[in-house]
RODO-2510 file (C-alpha; in nm, 4 decimals, decimal comma):
residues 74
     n   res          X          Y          Z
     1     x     0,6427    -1,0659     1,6174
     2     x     0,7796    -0,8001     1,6101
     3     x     0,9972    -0,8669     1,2426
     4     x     0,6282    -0,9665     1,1202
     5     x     0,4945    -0,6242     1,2209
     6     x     0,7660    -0,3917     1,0349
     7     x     0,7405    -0,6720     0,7670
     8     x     0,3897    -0,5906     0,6873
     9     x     0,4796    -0,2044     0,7282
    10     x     0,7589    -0,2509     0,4723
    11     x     0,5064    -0,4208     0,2373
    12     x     0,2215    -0,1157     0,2894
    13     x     0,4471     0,1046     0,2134
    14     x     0,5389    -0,0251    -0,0994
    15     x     0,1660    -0,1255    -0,1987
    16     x     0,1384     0,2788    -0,1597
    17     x     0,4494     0,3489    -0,4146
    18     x     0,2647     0,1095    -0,6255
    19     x    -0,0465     0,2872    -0,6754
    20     x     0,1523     0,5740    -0,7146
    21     x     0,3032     0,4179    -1,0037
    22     x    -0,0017     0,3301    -1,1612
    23     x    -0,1379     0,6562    -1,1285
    24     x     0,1804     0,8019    -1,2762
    25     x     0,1168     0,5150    -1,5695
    26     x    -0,1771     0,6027    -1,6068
    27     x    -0,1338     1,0444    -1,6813
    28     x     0,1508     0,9121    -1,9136
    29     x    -0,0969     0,7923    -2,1317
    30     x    -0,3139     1,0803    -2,0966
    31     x    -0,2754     1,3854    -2,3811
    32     x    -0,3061     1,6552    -2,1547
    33     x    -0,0094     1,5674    -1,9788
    34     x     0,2048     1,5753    -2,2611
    35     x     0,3857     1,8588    -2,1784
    36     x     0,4671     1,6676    -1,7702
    37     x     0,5888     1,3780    -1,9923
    38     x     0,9720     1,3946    -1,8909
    39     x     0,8670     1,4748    -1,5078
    40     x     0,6419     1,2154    -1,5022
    41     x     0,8736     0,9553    -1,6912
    42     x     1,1476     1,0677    -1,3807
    43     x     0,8949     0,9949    -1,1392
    44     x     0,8324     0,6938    -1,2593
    45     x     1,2085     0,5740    -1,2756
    46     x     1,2211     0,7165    -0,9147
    47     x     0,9447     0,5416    -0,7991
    48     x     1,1013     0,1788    -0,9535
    49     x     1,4104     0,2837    -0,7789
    50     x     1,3308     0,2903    -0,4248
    51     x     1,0784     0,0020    -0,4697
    52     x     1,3420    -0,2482    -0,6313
    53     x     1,6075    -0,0894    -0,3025
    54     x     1,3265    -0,1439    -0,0497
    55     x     1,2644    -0,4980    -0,2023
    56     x     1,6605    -0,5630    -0,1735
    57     x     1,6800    -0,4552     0,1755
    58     x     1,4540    -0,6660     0,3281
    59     x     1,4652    -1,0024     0,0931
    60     x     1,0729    -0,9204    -0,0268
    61     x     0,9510    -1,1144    -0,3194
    62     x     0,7712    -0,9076    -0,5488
    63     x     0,6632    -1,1402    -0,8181
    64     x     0,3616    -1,2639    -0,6267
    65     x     0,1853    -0,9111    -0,5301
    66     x    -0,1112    -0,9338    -0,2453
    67     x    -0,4267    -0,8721    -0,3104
    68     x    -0,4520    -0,4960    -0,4600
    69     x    -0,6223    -0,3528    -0,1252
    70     x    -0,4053    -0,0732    -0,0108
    71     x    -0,6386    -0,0809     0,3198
    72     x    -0,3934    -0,3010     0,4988
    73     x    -0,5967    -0,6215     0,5368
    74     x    -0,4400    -0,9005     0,5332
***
């Protein structure tokens, strides 16, 4: 039980990188951060980083995402 719990834990936590990523995605496309572009872009990079590691570490499969509620129903 106990695997489960720090399982689901593991996938919260990258559900919450996730919507940072899409948030990040989303002021890319935005004009007025134009001049963030490069910060944003590192971000971004960072972001896919430590998801891709996280994934790695504990065997996750993210080419099936859960639902998209970051509410941690399951």
């Amino acid at each position: 039980m106990a695997e489960t719990f720090r399982k689901s834990k593991v996938e919260h936590y990258i559900s919450m990188l996730t919507l940072r990523r899409d948030t990040l995605k989303q002021q890319l496309e935005r004009a007025e951060f134009d001049g963030q572009r490069e910060y944003l872009q590192g971000q971004l990079s960072a972001i896919d980083l430590i998801v891709n590691e996280i994934a790695s570490e504990f065997a996750l499969d993210l080419s099936h995402p859960k639902s998209k509620s970051h509410h941690g129903e399951e």
